[in-house]
C-alpha positions in Angstrom: 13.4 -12.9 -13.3 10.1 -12.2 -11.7 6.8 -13.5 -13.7 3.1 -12.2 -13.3 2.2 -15.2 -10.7 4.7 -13.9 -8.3 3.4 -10.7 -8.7 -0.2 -11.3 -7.9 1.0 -13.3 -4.9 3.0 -10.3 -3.5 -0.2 -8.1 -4.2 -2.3 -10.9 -2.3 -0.1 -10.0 0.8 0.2 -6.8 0.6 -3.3 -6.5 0.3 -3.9 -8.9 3.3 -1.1 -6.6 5.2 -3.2 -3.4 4.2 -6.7 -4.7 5.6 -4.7 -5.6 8.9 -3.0 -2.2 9.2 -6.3 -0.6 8.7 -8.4 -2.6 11.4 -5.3 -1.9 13.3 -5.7 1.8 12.7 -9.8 1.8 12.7 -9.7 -0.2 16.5 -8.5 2.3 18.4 -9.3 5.7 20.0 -7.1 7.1 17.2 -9.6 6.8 14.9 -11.3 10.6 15.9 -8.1 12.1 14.7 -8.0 13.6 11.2 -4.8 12.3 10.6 -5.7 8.6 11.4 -9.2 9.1 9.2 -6.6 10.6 6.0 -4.6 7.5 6.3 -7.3 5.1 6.2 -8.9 7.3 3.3 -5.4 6.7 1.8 -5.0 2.7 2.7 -8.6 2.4 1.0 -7.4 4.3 -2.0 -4.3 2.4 -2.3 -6.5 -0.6 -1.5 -8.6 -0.2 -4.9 -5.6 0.4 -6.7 -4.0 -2.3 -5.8 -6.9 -4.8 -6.3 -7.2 -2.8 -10.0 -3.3 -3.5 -10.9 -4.4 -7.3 -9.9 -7.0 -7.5 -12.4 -5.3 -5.7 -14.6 -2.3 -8.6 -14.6 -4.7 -11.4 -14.8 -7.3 -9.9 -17.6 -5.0 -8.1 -19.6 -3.8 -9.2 -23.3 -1.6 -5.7 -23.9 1.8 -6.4 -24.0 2.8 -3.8 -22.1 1.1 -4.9 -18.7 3.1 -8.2 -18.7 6.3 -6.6 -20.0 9.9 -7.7 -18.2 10.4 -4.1 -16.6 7.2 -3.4 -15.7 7.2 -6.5 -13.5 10.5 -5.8 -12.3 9.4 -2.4 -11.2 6.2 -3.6 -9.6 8.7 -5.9 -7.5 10.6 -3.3 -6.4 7.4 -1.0 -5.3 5.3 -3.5 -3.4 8.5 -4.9 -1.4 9.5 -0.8 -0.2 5.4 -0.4 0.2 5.4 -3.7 2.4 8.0 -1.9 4.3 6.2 1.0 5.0 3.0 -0.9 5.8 5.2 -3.4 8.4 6.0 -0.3 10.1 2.8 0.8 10.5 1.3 -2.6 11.7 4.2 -2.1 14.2 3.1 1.4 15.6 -0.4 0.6 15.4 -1.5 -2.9 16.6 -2.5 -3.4 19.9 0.6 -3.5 21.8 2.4 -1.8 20.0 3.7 1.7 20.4 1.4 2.9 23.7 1.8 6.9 23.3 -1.0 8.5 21.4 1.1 11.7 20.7 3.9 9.6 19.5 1.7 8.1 17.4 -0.1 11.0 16.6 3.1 12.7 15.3 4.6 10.0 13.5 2.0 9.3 11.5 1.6 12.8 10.8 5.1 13.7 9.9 6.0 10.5 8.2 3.4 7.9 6.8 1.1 10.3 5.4 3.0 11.6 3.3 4.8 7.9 2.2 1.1 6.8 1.7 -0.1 10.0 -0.5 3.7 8.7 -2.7 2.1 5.0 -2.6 -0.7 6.1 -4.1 0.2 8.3 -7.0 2.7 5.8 -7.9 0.4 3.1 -7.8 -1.7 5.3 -10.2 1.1 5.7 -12.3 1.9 2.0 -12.5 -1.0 1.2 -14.6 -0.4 3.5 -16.8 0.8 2.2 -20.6 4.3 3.4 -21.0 4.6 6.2 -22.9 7.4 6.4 -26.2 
């Protein structure tokens, strides 16, 4: 059963993991591509959301925001989005993957479009369920 504490600490290092992917992805002569600059436009939206959900668990008195399956659904989404975000930290630290058109296409082909998901489900998370 997961409770709203060990919630905010899995957005507190997800977060963390987000800020490293993008000075990972801001470092490095990558950062002229459009495709690098839409993914950290993307981390940075994801970024806000995520610190919004955050305050949204701790400030919140609805019923809704602290309910059983929301929590259980929030889980679920940061663990895949930590996923997503390890692989990029992978690809994109400093000694990591070393070719700039492998890394050119893969985050063209795959984590941009994950990332614009990420987002519009984050979005959706806050939203009150509807009956």
């Amino acid at each position: 059963m997961i409770d709203v504490p060990a919630i905010r600490c899995g957005l507190i290092k997800t977060v963390r993991s987000v800020r490293a992917v993008i000075r990972s992805l801001g470092s490095g002569r990558e950062t002229q591509d459009a495709f690098s600059q839409k993914a950290l436009l993307l981390l940075c939206d994801i970024l806000d959301v995520l610190y919004q959900i955050r305050e949204q668990l701790s400030w919140s008195n609805e019923k809704w925001v602290s309910g059983q399956l929301r929590l259980n659904a929030l889980d679920e989404l940061i663990s895949t989005f930590d996923s997503t975000i390890d692989g990029l930290d992978v690809i994109f630290q400093s000694g990591g993957v070393g070719s700039r058109p492998y890394k050119k296409a893969l985050l063209e082909r795959t984590f941009l479009a994950r990332l614009e998901l990420y987002k519009s489900v984050f979005v959706v998370a806050m939203q009150p369920e509807t009956q």
